[in-house]
C-alpha positions as CSV (number, residue, x, y, z in Angstrom):
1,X,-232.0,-55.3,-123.2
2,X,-230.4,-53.6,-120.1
3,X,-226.5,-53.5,-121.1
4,X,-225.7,-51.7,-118.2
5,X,-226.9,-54.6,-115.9
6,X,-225.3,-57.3,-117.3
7,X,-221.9,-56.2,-117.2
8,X,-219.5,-57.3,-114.3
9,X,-219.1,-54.9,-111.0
10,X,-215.3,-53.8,-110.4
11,X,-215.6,-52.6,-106.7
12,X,-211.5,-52.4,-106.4
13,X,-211.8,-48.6,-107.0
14,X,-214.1,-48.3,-103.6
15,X,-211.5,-49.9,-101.9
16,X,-208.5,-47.9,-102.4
17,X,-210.7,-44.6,-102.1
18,X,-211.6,-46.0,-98.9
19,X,-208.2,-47.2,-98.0
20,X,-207.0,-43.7,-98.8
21,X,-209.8,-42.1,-97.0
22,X,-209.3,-44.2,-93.6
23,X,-205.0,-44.3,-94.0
24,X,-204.1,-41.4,-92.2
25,X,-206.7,-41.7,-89.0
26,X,-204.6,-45.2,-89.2
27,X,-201.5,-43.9,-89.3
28,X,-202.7,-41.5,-86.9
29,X,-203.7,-43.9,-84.4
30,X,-200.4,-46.2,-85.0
31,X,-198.1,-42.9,-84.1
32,X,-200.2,-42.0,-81.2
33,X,-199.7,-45.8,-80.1
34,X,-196.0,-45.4,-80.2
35,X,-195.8,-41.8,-78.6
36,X,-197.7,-42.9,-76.1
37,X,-195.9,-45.5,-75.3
38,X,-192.6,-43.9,-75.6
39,X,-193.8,-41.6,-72.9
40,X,-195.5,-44.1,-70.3
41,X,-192.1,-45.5,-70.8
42,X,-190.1,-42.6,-70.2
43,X,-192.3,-41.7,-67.2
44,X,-191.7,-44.8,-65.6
45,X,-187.6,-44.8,-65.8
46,X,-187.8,-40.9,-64.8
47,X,-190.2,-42.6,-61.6
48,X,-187.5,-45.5,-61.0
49,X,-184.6,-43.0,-60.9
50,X,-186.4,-40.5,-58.6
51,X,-187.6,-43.2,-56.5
52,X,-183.9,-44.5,-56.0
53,X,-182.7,-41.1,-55.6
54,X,-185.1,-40.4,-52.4
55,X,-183.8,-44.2,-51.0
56,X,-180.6,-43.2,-50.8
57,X,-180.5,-39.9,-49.5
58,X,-183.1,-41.8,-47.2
59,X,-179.7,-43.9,-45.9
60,X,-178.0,-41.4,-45.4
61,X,-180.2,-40.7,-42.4
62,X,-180.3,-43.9,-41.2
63,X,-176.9,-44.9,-41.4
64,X,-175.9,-41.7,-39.2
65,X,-179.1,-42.3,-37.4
66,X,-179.1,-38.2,-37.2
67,X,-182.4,-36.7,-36.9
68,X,-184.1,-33.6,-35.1
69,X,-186.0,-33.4,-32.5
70,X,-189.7,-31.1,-32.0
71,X,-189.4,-27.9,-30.1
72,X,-190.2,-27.9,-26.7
73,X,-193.6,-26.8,-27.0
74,X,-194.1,-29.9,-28.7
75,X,-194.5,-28.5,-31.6
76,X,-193.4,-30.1,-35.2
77,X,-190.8,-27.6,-35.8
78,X,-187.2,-28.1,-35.3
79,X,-185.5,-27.2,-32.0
80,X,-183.4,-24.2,-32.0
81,X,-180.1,-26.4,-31.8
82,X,-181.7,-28.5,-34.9
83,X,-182.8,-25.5,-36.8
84,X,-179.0,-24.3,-36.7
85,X,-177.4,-28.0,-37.6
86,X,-178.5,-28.7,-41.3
87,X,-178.3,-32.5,-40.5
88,X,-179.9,-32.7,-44.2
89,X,-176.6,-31.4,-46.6
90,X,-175.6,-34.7,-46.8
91,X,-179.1,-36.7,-47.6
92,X,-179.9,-33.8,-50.1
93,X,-176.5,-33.8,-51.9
94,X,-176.6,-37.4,-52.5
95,X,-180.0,-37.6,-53.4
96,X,-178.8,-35.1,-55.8
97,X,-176.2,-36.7,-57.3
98,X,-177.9,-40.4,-57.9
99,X,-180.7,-38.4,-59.3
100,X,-178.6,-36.5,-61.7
101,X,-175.6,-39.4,-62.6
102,X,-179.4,-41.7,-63.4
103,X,-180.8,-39.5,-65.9
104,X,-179.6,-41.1,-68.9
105,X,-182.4,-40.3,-72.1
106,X,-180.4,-38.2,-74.2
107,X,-183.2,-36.3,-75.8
108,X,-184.5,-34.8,-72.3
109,X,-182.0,-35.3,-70.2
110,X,-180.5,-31.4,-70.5
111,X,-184.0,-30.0,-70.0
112,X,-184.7,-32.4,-66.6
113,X,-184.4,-30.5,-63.6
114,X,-183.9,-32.0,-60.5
115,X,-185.2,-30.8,-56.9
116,X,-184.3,-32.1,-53.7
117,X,-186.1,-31.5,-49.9
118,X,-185.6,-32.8,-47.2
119,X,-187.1,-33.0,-43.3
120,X,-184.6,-33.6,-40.5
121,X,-187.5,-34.2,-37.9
122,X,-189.1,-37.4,-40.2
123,X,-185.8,-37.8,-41.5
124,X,-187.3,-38.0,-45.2
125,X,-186.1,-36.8,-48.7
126,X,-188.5,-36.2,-51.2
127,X,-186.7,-36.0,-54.8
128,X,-189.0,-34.2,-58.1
129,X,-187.8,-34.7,-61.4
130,X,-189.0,-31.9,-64.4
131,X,-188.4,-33.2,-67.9
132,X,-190.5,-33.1,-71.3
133,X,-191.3,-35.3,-74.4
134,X,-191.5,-34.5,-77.5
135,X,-193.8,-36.5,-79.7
136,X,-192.5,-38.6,-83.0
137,X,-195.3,-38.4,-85.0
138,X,-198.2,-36.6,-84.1
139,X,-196.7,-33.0,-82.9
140,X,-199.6,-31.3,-83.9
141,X,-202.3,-33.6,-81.5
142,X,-199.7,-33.0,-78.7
143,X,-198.9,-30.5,-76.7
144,X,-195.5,-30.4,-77.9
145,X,-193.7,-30.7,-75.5
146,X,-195.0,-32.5,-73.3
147,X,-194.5,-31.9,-69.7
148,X,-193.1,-35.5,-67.7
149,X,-193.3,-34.7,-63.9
150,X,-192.4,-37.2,-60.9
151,X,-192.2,-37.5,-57.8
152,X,-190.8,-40.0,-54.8
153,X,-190.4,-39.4,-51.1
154,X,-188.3,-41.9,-49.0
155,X,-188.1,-42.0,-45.1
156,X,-185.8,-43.7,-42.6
157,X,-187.2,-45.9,-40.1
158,X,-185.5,-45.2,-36.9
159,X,-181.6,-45.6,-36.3
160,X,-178.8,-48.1,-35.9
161,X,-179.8,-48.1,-31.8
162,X,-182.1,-49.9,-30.6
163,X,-183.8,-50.0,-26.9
164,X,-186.6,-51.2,-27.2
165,X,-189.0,-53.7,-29.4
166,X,-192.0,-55.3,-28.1
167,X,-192.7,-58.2,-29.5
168,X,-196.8,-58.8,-29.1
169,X,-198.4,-58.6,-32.5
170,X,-202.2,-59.0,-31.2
171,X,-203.0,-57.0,-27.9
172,X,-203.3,-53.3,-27.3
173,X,-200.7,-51.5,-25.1
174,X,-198.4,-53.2,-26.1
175,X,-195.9,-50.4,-24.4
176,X,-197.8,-49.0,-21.9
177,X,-196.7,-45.6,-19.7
178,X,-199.0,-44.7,-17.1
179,X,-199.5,-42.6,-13.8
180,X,-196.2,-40.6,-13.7
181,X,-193.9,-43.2,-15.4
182,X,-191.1,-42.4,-17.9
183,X,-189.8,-44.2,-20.2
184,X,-186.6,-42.9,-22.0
185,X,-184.1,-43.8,-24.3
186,X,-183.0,-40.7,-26.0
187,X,-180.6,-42.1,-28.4
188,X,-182.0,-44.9,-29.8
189,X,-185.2,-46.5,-31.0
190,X,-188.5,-48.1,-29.8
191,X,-190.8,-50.0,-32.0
192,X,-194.2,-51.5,-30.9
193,X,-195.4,-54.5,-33.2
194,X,-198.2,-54.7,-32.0
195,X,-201.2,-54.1,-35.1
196,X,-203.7,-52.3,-32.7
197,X,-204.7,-49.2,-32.7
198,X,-203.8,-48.6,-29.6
199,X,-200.5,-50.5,-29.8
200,X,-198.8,-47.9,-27.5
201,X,-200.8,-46.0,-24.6
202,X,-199.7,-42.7,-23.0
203,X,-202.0,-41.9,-19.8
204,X,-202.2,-39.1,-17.4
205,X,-198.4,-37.6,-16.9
206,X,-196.9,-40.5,-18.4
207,X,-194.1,-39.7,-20.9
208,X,-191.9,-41.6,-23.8
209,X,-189.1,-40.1,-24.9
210,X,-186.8,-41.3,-27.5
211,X,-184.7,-41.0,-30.5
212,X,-187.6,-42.4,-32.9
213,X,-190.4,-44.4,-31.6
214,X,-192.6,-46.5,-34.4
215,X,-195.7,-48.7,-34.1
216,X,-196.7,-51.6,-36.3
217,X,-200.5,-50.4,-35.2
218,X,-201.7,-46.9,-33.7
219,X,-201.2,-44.6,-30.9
220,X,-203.0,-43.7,-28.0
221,X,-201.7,-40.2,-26.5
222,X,-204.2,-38.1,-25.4
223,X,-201.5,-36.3,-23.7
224,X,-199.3,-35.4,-25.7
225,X,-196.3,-37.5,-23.8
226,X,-194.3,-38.7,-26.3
227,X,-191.4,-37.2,-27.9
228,X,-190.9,-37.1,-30.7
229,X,-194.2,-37.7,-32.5
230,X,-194.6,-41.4,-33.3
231,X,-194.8,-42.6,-37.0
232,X,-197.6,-45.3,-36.9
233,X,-198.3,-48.6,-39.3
234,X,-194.9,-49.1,-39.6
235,X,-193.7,-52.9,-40.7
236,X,-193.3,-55.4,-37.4
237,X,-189.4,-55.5,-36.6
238,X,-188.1,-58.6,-36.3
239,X,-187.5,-60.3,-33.8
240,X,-183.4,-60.0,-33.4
241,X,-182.7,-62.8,-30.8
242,X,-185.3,-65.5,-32.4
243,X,-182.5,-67.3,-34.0
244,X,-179.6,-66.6,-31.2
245,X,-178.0,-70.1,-30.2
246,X,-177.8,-70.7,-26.6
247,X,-176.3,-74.0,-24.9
248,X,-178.7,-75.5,-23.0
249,X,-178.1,-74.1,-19.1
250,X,-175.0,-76.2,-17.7
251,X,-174.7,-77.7,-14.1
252,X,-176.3,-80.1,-11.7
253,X,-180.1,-79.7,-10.3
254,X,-179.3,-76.9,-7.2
255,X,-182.7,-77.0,-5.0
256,X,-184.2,-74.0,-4.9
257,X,-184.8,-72.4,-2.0
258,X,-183.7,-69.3,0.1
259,X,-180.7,-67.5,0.5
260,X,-180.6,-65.4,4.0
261,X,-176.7,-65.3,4.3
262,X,-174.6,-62.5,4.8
263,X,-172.4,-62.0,1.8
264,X,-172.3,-65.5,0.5
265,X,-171.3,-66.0,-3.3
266,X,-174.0,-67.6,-5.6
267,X,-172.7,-70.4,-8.4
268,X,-174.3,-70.2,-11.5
269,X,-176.2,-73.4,-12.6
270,X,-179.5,-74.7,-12.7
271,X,-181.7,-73.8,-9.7
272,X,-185.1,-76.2,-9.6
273,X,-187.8,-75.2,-7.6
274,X,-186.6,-71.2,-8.3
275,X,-184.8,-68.7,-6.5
276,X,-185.9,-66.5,-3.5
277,X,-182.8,-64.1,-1.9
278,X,-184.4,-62.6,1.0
279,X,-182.2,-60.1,3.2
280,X,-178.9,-60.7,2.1
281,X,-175.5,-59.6,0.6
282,X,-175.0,-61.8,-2.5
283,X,-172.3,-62.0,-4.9
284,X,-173.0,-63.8,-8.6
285,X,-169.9,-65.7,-9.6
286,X,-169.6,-65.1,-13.4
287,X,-172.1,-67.8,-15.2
288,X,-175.6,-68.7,-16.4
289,X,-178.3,-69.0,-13.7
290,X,-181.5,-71.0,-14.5
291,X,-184.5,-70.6,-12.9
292,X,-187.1,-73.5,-13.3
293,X,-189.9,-74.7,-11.8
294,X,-190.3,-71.3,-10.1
295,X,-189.5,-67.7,-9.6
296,X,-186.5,-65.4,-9.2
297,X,-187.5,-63.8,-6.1
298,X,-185.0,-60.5,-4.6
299,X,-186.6,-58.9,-1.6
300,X,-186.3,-57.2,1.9
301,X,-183.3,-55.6,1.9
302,X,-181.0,-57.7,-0.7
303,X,-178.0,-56.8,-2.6
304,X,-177.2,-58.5,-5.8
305,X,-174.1,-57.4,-7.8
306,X,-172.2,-59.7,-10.2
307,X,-170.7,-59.3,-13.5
308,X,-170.5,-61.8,-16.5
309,X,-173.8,-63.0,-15.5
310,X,-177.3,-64.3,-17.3
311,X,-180.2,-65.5,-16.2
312,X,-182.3,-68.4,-18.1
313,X,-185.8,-68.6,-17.2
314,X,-188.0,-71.8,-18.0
315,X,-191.3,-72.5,-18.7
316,X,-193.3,-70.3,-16.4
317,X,-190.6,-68.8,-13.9
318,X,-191.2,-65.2,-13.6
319,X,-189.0,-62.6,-11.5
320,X,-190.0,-60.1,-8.7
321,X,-187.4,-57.4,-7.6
322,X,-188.6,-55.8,-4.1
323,X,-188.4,-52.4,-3.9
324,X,-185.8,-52.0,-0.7
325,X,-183.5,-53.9,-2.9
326,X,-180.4,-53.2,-4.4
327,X,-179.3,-54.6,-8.3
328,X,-176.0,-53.9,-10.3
329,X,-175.5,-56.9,-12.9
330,X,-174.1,-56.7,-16.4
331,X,-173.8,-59.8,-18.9
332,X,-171.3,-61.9,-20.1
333,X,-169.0,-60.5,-22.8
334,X,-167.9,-63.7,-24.8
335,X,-169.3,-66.9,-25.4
336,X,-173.0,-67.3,-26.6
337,X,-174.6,-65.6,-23.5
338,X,-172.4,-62.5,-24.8
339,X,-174.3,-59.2,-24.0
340,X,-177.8,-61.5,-23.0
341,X,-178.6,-60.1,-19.6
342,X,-182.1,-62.3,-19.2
343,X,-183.4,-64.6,-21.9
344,X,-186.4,-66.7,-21.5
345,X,-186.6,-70.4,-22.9
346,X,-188.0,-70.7,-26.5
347,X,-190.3,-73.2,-25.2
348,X,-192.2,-70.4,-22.7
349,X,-195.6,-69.7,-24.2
350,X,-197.5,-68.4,-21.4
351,X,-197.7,-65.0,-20.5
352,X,-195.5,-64.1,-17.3
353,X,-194.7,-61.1,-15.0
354,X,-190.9,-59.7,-14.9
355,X,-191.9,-56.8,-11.9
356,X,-188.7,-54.5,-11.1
357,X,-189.8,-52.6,-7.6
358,X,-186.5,-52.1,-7.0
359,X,-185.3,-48.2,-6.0
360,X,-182.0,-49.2,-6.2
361,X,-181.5,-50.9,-9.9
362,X,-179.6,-48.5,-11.9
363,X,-176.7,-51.0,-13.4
364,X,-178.7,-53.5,-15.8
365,X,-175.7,-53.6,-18.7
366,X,-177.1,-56.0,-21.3
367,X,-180.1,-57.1,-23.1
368,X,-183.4,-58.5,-21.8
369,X,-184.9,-61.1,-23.9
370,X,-188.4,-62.2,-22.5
371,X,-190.0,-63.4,-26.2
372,X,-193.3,-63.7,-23.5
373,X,-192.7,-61.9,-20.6
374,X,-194.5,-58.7,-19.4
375,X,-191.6,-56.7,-18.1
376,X,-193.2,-54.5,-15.6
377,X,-191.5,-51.2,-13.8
378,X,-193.2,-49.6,-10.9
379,X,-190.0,-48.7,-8.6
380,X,-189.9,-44.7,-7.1
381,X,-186.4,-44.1,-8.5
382,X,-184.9,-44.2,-11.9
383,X,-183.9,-48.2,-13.0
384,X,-180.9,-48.6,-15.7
385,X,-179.9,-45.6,-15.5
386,X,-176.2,-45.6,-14.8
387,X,-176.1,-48.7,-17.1
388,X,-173.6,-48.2,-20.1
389,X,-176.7,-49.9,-22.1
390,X,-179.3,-51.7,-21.6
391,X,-182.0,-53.2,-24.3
392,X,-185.2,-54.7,-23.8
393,X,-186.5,-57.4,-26.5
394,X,-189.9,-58.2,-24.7
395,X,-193.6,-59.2,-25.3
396,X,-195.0,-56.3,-23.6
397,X,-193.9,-53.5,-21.5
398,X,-195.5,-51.1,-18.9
399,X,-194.3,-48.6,-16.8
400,X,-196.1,-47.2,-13.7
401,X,-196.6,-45.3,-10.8
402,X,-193.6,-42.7,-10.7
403,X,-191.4,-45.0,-12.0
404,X,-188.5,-44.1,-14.3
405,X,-186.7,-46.6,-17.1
406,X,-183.7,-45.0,-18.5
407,X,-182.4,-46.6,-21.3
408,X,-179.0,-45.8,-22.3
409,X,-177.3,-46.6,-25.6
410,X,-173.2,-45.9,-24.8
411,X,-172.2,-48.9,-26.3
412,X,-168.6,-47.4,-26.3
413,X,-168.7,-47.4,-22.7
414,X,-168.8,-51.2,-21.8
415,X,-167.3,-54.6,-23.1
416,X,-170.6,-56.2,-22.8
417,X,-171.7,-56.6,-26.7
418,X,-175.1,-55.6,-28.1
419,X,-176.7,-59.0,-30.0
420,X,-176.9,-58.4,-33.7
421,X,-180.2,-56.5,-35.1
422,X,-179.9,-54.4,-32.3
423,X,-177.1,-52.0,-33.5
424,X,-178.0,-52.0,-37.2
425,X,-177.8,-49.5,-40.1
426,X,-181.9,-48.0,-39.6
427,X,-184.6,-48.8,-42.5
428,X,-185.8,-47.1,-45.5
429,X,-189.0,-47.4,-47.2
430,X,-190.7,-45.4,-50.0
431,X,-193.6,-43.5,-48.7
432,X,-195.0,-42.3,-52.0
């Protein structure tokens, strides 16, 4: 008889061996759980406060709108009059300080050290925070301590002034500057929106020159013509006039036709069939002019001056500026045509030709909204340029020839307003 055999198994021994075999590669893993998660979690707030650090020195640039421009060999250094400005104290100490007054983890944060750059040409900040972590449980399977490094760079897009935006999302040269065309705006901004990689075009001795210029899409500059270097896939700008209220144009049906007479005075109002002023002296009274049904059509030897005036073109009416002519206009400066120079109809769809010829157009104070006109310089002598301001909120632009648009932002210097979105604190963006 087999004794052994017959008696009952306990197996509850095996268990707690095995239970006391297998509990500390349990407890093991459980600590390592929680350490690690303490430190993803402590590397993420370090991350949040670094990345709001660089955001707001970021501001800093763009609410001054200061910056630096590349030396005159083009190169991406700073200018000798940048070089001895620091333009960056400011950014840098208040990056600085958020960085520093956000560091709240008691257990690290004596040990985190903060550093601070930043780059007056790309008006950027770039903020690293040094800390460490000690593990809880497992100190002996860490490196104790363990090292917690981040890093966040934040950049201002552009400035409060802005001269130019084009608004064509879909086409290349979008702002085109060809032959030995200029196109300058030295204190304020120019943004492209087009998505193209050839969103802006630069060709033969054609130059850009401006405070910050930015495209949605890419660049095309063989040349090496504009100044500074662009920045390039930045976000579309919005469109700052899309939701401007305008009364519809007031005034009877005026046929359309030409004016010839010496020095007569215009009346605004609603001009059917369009406008043609052909060799003559006229004077704008103070008012909105709409053009419909045709175009707005200054040539031979015209004058046009008036102030207090805008121009509201329908449907397809274009304009064509001769280039014997002579233009001073500025825009209204109250009422809802306030600082609107030229605005096309919301209704306009089509793509149409605003062509300044003109040698003699240096006083255009205002903005010009053409949401789908091509607004087209080709005149021998500078246009805008003894304007206190002028802004251009277009589809597309090109400038040609030897032609020279100066684009002024001395908004101190005029009573004519600039539209909202056009004067505005710049943008920040991480660029980590």
């Amino acid at each position: 008889m087999n004794v052994q055999g017959s008696l009952p198994k306990d197996e509850d021994g095996n268990v707690a061996i095995l239970f006391g075999l297998l509990a500390p590669v349990l407890f093991a893993l459980a600590g390592a759980g929680i350490d690690y998660g303490r430190y993803v979690a402590m590397r993420a707030a370090y991350q949040e406060v670094a990345d709001s650090a660089a955001l707001a020195g970021a501001r800093e640039y763009a609410l001054s709108g200061t910056g630096a421009k590349r030396a005159s060999d083009g190169s991406n250094r700073l200018s000798a009059s940048a070089a001895t400005n620091d333009n960056g104290a400011v950014p840098k100490s208040v990056a600085e300080s958020v960085a520093r007054k956000s560091i709240v983890d008691e257990d690290s944060s004596e040990n985190a050290k903060v550093a601070v750059a930043t780059d007056d040409y790309m008006k950027s900040v770039e903020v690293e925070i040094s800390t460490s972590f000690t593990p809880t449980f497992l100190v002996g399977m860490f490196r104790s301590p363990m090292p917690v490094n981040v890093r966040s760079q934040a950049q201002a897009s552009g400035q409060g002034k802005i001269c130019v935006i084009t608004l064509d999302t879909d086409n290349g040269g979008a702002v085109f500057v060809e032959g030995d065309g200029t196109l300058s705006g030295e204190d304020c901004s120019m943004y492209a929106n087009s998505s193209k990689p050839d969103a802006i075009v630069v060709q033969n001795n054609g130059r850009i020159e401006a405070a910050f210029v930015c495209s949605s899409g890419g660049v095309s500059d063989a040349v090496g013509g504009i100044d500074p270097e662009p920045l390039t896939d930045c976000p579309p700008k919005q469109d700052p006039l899309a939701t401007r209220g305008v009364d519809p144009p007031r005034g009877g049906g005026l046929l359309g036709g030409v004016v010839s007479v010496v020095t007569p005075t215009l009346d605004p109002g609603i001009y059917d069939g369009g406008l043609t002023i052909d060799d003559a002296d006229v004077t704008l009274a103070p008012g909105v002019y709409a053009i419909k049904n045709g175009d707005l059509i200054i040539s031979g030897a015209s004058r046009v001056v008036g102030e207090g005036v805008s121009f509201h073109f329908f449907d397809k009416a274009g304009m064509s500026v001769g280039p014997d002519t002579t233009l001073e206009l500025s825009a209204p400066t109250t009422g809802d045509r306030a600082g609107i120079l030229m605005y096309q109809d919301p209704a306009a769809n089509d793509l149409i030709e605003f062509r300044i010829s003109s040698n003699d157009a240096r006083k255009l104070v205002g903005t010009i909204y053409l949401k789908s006109g091509y607004f087209l310089v080709d005149s021998q002598s500078p246009v805008a340029g003894d304007s206190a301001y002028t802004a251009l909120v277009v589809n597309r632009l090109r400038v040609t020839g030897a032609a020279s648009l100066v684009l002024n932002s001395n908004y101190g210097d005029t009573a004519v307003p600039v539209p909202l979105g056009l004067n505005s604190p710049g943008e920040v963006s991480l660029r980590n």
